[in-house]
Each structure stands twice: as C-alpha cells, then as structure tokens.
ROKOL-422964 format. One record per atom (N, C-alpha, C, O): residue in three letters; x, y, z; atom name. Coordinates in nm, 2 decimals. Each point is the difference from the previous one (the first is absolute). Layout:
N
(site 'Ala', (X, Y, Z), 'CA')
...
END
This chain:
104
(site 'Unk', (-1.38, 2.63, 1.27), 'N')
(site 'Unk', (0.00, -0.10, -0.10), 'CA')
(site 'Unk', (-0.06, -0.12, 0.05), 'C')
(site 'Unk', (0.03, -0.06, 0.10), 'O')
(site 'Unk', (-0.13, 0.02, -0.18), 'N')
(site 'Unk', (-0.05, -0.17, 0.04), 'CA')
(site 'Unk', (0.11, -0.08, 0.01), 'C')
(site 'Unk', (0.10, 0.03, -0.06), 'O')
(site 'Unk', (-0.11, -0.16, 0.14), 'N')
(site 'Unk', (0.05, -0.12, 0.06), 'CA')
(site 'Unk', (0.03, -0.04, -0.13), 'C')
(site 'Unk', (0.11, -0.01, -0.05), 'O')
(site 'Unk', (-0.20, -0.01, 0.00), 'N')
(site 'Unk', (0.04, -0.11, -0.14), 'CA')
(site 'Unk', (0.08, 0.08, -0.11), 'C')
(site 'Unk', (0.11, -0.05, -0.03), 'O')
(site 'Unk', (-0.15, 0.14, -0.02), 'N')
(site 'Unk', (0.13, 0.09, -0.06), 'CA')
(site 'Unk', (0.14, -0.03, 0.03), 'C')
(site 'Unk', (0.10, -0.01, -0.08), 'O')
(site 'Unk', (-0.13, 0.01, 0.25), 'N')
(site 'Unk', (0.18, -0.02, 0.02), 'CA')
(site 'Unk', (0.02, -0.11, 0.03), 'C')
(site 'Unk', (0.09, 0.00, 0.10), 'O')
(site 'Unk', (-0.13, -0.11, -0.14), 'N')
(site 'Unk', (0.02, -0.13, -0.01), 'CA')
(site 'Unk', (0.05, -0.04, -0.18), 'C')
(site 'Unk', (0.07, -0.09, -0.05), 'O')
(site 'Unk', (-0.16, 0.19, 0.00), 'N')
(site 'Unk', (0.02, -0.08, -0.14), 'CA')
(site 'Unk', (0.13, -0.03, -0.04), 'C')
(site 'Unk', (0.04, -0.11, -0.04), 'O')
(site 'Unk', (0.05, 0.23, 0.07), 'N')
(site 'Unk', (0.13, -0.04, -0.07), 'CA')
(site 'Unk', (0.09, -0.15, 0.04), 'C')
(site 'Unk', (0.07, -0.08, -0.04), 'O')
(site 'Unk', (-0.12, 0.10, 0.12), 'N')
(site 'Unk', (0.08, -0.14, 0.15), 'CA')
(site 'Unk', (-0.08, -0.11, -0.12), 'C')
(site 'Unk', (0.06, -0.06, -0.09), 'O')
(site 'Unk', (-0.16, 0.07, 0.10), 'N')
(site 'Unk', (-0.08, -0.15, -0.12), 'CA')
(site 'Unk', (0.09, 0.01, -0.11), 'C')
(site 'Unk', (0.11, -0.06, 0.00), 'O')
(site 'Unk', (-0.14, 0.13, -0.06), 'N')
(site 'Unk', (0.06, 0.05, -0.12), 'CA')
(site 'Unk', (0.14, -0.09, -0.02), 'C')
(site 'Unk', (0.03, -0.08, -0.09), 'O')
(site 'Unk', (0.05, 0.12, 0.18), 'N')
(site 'Unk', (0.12, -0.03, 0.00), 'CA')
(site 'Unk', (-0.01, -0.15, 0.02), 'C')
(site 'Unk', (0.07, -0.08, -0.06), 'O')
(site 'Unk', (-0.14, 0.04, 0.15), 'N')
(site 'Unk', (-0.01, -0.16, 0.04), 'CA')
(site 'Unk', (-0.04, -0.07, -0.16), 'C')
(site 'Unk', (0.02, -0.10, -0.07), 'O')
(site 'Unk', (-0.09, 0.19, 0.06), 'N')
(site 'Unk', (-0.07, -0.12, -0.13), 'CA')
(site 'Unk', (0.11, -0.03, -0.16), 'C')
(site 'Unk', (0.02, -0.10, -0.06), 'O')
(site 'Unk', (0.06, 0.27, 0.04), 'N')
(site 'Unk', (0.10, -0.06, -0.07), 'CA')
(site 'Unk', (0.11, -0.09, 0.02), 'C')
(site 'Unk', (0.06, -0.07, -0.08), 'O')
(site 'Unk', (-0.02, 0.08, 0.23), 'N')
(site 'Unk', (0.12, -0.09, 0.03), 'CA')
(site 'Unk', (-0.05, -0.14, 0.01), 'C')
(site 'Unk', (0.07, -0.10, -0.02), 'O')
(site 'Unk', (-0.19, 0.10, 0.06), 'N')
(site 'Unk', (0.00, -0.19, -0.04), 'CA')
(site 'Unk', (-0.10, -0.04, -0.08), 'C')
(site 'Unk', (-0.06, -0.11, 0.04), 'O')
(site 'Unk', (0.01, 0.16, -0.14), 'N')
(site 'Unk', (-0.03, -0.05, -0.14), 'CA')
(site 'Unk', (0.14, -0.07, -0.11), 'C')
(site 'Unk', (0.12, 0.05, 0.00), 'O')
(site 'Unk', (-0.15, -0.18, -0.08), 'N')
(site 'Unk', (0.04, -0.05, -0.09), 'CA')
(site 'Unk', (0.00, 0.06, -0.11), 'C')
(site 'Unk', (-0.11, -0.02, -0.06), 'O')
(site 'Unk', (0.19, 0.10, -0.01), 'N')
(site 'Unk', (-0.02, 0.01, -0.12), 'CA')
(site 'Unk', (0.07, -0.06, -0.13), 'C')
(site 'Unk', (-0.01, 0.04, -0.11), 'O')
(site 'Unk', (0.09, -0.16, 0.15), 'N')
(site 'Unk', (0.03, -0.07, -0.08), 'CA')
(site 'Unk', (-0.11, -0.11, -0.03), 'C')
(site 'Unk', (-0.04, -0.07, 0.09), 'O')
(site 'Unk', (-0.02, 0.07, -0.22), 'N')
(site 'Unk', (-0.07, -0.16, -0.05), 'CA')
(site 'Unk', (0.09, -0.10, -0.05), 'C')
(site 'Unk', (0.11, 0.03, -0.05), 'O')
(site 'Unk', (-0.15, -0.15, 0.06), 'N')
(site 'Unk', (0.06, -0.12, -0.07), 'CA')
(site 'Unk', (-0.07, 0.01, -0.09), 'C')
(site 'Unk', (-0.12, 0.02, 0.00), 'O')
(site 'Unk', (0.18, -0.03, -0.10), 'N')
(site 'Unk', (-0.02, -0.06, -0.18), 'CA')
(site 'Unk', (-0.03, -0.15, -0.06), 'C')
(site 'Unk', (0.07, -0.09, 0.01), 'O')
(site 'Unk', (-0.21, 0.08, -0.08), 'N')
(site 'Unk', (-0.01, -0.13, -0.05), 'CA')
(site 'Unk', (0.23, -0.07, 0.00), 'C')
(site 'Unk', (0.02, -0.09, 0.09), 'O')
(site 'Unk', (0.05, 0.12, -0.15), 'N')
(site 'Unk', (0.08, -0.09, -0.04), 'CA')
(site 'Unk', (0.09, -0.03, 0.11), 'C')
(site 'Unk', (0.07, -0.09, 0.02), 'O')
(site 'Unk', (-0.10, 0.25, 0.09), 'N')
(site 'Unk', (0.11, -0.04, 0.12), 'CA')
(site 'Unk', (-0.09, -0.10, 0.12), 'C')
(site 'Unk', (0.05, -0.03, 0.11), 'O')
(site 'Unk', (-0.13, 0.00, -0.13), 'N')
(site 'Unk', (-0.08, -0.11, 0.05), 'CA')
(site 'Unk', (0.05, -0.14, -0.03), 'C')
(site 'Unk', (-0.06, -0.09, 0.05), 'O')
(site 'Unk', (0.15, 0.08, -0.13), 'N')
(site 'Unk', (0.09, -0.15, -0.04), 'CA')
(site 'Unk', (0.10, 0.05, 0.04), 'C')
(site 'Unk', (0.07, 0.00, -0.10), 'O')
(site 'Unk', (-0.01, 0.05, 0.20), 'N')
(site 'Unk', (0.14, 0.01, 0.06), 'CA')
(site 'Unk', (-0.03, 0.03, 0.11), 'C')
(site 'Unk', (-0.05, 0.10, 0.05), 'O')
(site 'Unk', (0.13, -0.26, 0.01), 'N')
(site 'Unk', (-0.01, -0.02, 0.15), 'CA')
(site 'Unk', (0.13, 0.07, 0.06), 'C')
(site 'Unk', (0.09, 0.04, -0.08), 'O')
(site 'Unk', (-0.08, -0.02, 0.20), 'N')
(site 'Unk', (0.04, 0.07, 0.06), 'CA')
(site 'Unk', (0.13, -0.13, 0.08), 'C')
(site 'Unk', (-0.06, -0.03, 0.11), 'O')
(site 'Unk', (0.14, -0.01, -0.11), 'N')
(site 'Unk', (0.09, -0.13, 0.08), 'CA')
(site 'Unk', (0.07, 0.00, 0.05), 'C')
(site 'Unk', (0.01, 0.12, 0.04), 'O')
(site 'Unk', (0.11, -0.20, 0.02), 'N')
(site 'Unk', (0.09, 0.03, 0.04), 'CA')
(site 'Unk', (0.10, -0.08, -0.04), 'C')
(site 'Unk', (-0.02, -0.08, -0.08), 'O')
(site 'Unk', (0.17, 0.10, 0.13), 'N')
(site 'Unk', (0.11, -0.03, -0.13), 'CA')
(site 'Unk', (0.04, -0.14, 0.00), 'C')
(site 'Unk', (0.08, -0.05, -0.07), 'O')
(site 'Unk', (-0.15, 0.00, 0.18), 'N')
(site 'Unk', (-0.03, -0.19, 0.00), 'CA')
(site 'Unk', (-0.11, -0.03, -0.12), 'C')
(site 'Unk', (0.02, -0.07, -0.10), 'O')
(site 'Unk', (-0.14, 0.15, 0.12), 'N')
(site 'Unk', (-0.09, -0.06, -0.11), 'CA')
(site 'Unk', (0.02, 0.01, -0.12), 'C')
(site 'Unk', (-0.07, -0.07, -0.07), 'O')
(site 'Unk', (0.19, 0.18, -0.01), 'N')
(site 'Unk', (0.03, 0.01, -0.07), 'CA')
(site 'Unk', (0.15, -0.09, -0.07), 'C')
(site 'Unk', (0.05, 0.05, -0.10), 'O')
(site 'Unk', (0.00, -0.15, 0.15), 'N')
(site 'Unk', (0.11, -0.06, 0.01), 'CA')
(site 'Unk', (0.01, -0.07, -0.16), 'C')
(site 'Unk', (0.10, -0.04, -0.06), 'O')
(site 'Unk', (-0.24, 0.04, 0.02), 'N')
(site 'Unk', (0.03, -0.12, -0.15), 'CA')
(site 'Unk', (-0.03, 0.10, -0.05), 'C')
(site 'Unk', (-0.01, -0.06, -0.11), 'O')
(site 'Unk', (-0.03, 0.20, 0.09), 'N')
(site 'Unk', (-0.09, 0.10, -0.05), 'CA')
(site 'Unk', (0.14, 0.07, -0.13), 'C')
(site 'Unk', (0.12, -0.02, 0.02), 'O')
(site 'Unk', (-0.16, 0.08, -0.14), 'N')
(site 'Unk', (0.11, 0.05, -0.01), 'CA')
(site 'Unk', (-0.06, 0.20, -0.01), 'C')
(site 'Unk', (-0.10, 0.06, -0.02), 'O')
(site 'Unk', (0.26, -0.02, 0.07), 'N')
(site 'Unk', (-0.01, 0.14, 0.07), 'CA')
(site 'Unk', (-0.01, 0.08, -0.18), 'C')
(site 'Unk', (0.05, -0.05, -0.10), 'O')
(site 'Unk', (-0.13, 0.17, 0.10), 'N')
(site 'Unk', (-0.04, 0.07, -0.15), 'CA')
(site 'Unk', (0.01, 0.14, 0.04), 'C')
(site 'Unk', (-0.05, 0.10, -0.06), 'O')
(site 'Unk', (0.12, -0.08, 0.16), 'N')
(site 'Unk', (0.01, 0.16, 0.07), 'CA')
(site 'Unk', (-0.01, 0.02, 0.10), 'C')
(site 'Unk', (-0.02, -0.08, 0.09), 'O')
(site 'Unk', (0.02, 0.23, -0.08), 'N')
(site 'Unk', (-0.04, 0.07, 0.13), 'CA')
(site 'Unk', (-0.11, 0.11, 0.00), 'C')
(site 'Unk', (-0.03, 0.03, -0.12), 'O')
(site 'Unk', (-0.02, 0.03, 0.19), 'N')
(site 'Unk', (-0.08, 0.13, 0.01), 'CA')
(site 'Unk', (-0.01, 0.09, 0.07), 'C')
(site 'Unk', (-0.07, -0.05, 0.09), 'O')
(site 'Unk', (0.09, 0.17, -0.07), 'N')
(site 'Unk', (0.01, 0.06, 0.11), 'CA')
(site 'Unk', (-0.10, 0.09, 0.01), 'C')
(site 'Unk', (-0.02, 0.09, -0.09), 'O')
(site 'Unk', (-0.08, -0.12, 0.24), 'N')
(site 'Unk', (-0.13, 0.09, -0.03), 'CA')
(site 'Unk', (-0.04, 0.10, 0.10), 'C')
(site 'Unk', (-0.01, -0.05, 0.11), 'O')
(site 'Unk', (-0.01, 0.14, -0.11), 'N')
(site 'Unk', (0.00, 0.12, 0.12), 'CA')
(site 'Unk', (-0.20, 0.09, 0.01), 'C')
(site 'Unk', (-0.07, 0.05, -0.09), 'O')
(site 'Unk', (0.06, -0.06, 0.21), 'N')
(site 'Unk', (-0.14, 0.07, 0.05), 'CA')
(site 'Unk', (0.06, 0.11, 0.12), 'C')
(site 'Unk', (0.09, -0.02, 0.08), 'O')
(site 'Unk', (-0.17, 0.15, -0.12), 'N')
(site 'Unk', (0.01, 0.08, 0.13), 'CA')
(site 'Unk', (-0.02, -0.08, 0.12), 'C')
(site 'Unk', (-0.08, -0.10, 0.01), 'O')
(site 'Unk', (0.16, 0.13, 0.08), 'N')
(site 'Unk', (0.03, -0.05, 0.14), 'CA')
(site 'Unk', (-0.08, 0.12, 0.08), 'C')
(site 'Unk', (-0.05, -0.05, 0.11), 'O')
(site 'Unk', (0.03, 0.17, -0.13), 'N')
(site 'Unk', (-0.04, 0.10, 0.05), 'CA')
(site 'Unk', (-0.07, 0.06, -0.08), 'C')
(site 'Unk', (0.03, -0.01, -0.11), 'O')
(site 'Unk', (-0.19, 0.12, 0.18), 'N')
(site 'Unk', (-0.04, 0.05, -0.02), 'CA')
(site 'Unk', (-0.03, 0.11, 0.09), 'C')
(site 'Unk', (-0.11, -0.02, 0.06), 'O')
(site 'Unk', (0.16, 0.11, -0.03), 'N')
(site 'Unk', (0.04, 0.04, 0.13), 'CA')
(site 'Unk', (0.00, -0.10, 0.11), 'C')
(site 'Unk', (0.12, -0.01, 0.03), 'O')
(site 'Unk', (-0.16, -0.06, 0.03), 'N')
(site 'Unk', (0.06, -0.09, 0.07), 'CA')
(site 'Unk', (0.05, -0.13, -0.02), 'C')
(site 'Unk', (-0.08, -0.05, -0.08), 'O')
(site 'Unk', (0.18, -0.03, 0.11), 'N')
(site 'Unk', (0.04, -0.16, -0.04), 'CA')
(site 'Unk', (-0.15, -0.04, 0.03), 'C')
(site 'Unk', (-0.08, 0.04, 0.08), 'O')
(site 'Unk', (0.08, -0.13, -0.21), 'N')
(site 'Unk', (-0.11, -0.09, -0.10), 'CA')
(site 'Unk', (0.04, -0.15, 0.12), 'C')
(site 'Unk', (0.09, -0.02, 0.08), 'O')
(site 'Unk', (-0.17, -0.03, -0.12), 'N')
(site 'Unk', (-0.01, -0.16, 0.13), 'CA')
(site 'Unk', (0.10, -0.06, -0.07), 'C')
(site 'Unk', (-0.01, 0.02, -0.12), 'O')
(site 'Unk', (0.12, -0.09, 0.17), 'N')
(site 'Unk', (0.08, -0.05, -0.08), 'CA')
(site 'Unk', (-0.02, -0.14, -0.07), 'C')
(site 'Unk', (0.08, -0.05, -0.09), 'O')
(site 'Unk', (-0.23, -0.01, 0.16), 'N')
(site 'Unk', (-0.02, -0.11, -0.07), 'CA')
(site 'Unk', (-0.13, 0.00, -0.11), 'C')
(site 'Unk', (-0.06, -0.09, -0.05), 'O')
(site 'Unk', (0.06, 0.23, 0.04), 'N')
(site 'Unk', (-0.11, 0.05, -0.14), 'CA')
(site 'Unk', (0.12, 0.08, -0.05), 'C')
(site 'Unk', (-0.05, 0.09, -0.06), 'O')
(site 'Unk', (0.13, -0.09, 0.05), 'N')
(site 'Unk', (0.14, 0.05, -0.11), 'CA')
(site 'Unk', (0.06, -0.13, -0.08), 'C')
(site 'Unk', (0.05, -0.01, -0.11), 'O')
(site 'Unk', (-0.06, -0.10, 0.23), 'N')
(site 'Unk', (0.12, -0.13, -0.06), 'CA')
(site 'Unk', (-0.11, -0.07, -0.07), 'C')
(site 'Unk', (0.02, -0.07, -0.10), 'O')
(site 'Unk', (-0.19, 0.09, 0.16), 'N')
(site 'Unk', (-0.09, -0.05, -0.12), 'CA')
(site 'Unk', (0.04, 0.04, -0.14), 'C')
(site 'Unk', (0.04, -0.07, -0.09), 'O')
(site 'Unk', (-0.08, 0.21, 0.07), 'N')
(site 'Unk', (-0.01, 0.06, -0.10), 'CA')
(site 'Unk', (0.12, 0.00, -0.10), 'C')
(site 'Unk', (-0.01, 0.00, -0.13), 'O')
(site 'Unk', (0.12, 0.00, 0.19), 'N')
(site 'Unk', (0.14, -0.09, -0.04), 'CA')
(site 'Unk', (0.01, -0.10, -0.05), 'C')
(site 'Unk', (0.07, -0.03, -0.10), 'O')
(site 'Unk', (-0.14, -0.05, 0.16), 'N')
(site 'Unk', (0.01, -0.17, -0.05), 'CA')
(site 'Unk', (-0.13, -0.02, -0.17), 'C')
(site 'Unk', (0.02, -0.06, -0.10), 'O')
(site 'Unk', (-0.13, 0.14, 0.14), 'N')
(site 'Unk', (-0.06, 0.02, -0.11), 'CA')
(site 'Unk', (0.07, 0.05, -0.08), 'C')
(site 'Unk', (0.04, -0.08, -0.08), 'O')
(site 'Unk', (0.00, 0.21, 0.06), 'N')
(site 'Unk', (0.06, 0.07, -0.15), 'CA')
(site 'Unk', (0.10, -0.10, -0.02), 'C')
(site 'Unk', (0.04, 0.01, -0.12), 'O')
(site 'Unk', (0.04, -0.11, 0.21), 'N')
(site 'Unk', (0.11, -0.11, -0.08), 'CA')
(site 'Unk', (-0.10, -0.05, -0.05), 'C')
(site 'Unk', (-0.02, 0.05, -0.11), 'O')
(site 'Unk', (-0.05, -0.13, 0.15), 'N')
(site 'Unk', (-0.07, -0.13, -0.03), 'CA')
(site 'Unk', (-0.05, 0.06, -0.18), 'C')
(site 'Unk', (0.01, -0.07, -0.10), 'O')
(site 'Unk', (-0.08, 0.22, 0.08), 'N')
(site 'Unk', (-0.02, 0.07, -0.16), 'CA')
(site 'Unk', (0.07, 0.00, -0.08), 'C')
(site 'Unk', (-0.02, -0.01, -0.12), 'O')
(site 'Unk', (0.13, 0.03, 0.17), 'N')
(site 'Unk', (0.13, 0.04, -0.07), 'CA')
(site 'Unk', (0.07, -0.13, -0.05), 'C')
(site 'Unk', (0.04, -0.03, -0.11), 'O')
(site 'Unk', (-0.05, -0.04, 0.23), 'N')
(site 'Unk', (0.09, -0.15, -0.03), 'CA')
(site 'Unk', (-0.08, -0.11, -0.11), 'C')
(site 'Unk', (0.04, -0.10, -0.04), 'O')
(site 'Unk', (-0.19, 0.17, 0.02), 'N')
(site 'Unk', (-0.11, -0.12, -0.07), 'CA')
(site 'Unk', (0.07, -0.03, -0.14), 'C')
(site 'Unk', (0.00, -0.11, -0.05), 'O')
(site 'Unk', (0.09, 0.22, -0.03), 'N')
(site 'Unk', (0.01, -0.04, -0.14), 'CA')
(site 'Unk', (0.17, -0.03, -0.01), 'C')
(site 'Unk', (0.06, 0.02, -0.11), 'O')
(site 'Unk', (-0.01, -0.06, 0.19), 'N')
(site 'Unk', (0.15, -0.11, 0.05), 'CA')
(site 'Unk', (-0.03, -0.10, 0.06), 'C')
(site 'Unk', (0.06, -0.11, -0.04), 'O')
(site 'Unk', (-0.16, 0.09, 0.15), 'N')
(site 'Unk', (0.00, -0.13, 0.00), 'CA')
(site 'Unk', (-0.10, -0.02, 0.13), 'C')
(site 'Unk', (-0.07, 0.10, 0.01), 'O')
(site 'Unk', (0.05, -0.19, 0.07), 'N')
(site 'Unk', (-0.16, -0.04, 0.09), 'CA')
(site 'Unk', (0.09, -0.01, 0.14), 'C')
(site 'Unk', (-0.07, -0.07, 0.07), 'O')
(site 'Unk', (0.17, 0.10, -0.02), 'N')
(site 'Unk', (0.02, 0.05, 0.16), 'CA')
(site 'Unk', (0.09, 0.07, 0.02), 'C')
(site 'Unk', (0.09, 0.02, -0.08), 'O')
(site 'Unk', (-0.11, 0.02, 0.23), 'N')
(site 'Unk', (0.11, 0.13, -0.01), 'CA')
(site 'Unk', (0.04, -0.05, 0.15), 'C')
(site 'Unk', (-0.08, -0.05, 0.08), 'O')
(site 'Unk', (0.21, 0.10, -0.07), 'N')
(site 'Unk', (0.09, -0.03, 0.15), 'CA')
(site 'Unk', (0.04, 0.14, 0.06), 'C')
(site 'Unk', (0.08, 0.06, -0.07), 'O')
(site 'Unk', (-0.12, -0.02, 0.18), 'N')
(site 'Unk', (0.05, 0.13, 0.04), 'CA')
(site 'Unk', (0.12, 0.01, 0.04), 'C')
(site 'Unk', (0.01, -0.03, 0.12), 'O')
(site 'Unk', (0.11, 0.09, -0.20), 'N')
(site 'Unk', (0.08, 0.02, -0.02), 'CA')
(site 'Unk', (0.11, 0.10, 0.10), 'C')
(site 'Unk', (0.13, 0.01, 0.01), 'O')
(site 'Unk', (-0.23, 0.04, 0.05), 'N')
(site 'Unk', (0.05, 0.12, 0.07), 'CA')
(site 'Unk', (-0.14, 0.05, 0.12), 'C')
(site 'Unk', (-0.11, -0.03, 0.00), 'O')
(site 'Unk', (0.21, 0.12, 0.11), 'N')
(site 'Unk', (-0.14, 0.02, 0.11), 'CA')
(site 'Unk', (-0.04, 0.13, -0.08), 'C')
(site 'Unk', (0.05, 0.06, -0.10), 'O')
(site 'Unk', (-0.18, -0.02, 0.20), 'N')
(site 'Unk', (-0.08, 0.14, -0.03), 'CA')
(site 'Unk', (0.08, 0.07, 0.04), 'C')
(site 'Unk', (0.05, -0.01, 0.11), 'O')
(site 'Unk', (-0.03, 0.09, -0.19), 'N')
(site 'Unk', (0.09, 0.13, 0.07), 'CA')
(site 'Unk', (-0.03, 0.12, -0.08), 'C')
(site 'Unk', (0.02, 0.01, -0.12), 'O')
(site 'Unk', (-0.08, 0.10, 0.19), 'N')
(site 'Unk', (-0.04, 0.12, -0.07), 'CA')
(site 'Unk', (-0.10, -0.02, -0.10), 'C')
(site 'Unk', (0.02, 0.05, -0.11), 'O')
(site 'Unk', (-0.14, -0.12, 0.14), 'N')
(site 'Unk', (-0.10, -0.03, -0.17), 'CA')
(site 'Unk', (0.10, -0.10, -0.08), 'C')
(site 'Unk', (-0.04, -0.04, -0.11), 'O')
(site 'Unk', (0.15, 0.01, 0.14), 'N')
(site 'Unk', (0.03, -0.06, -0.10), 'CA')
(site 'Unk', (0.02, -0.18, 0.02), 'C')
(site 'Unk', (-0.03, -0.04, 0.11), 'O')
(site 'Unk', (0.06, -0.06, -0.22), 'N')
(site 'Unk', (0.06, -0.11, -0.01), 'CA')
(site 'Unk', (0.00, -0.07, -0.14), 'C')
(site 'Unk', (-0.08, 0.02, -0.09), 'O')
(site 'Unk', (0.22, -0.12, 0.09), 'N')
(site 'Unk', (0.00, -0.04, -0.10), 'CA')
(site 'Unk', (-0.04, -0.18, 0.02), 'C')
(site 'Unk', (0.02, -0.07, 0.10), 'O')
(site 'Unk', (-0.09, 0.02, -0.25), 'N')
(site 'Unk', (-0.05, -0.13, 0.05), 'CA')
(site 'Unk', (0.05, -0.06, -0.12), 'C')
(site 'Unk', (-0.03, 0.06, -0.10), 'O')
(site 'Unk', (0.11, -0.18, 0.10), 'N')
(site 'Unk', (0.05, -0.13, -0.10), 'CA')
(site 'Unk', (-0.14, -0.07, -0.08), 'C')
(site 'Unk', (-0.10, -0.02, 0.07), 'O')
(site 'Unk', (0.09, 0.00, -0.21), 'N')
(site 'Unk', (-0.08, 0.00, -0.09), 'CA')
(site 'Unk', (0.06, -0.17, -0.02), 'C')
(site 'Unk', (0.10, -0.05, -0.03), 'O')
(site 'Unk', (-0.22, 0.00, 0.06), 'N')
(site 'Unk', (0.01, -0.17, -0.04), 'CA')
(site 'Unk', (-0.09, -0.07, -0.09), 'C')
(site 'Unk', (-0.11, -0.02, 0.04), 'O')
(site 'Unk', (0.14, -0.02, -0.15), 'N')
(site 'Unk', (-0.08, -0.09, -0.06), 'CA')
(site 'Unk', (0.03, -0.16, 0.05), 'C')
(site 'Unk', (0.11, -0.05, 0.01), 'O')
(site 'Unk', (-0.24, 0.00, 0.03), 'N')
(site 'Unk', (0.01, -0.11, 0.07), 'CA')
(site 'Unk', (-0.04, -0.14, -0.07), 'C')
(site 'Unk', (0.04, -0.12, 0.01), 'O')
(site 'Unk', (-0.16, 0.19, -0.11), 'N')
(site 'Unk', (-0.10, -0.06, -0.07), 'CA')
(site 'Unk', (0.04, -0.02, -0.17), 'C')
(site 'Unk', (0.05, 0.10, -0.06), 'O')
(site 'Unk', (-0.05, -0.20, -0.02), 'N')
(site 'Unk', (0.02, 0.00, -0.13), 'CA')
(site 'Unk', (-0.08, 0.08, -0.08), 'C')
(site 'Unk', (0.02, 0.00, -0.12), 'O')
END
C-alpha cells in the first residue's frame, strides 16, 4: 500500500476534530459574551443550555468546543436579550449560560 493511502485516514480524522462547525448569526453578533460583574445593572431574561460533540472518535480541543458553545449561546440568547454569562463549566459538549438584557 502507498505511504499516503495510509496517512489519509490519520488527516482525515485531524481535519474533523478541529474544524468549526458552528457559525455566528447576523443577530448572535449583538450578544456579548460577560461576566456576572458586568452584568450587575443588567436585567436577567433566562437561561440556555447549549451542547456540541466533544468527540469524534477522539476528544475535540477543548477550547474549539467552549468556542463553539459560547457561539450557539450567543444565537440562541440574540431574541431574549444582548449578553450572556456562563453559567456553568464545559462538561461533556455541554453548558448552560444566563441571558441578559443590558441595553433598552
């Protein structure tokens, strides 16, 4: 068998574990991302709880999971209100983040 043949799958596999497949959304582009000081005058409009594979046969980079986490809050949270407070750690693909309207 050629060299490269038995390299592909090894690529292969590299290339899905650290690809983005979450996009940001025109509206989750107005929800910042803060913390529960910057949110102190803010009023709270919920929660969200948002989950990405952590694995694809192998653990996914953990800081292209808590990206892609913080984006689908940030989509989700755009039509409650313009920031979100992470609520909870990454654990298993998952976390939940506090929904703040800050703005009139």
């Amino acid at each position: 068998m050629k060299p490269i043949l038995k390299t592909l799958p090894v690529i292969a596999l590299f290339l899905l574990t650290s690809c983005t497949w979450v996009k940001l959304t025109a509206a989750g582009e107005n929800v910042a991302v803060l913390t529960a000081a910057e949110v102190a005058n803010c009023e709270r409009t919920g929660t969200t709880t948002v989950s990405v594979r952590d694995k694809v046969v192998l653990d996914r980079d953990m800081d292209k999971v808590a990206l892609e986490l913080r984006t689908l809050a940030r989509n989700r949270a755009a039509d409650r209100g313009d920031a979100i407070v992470p609520a909870t750690r990454v654990e298993d693909g998952e976390q939940t983040f506090t929904i703040y309207r800050c703005r009139s």
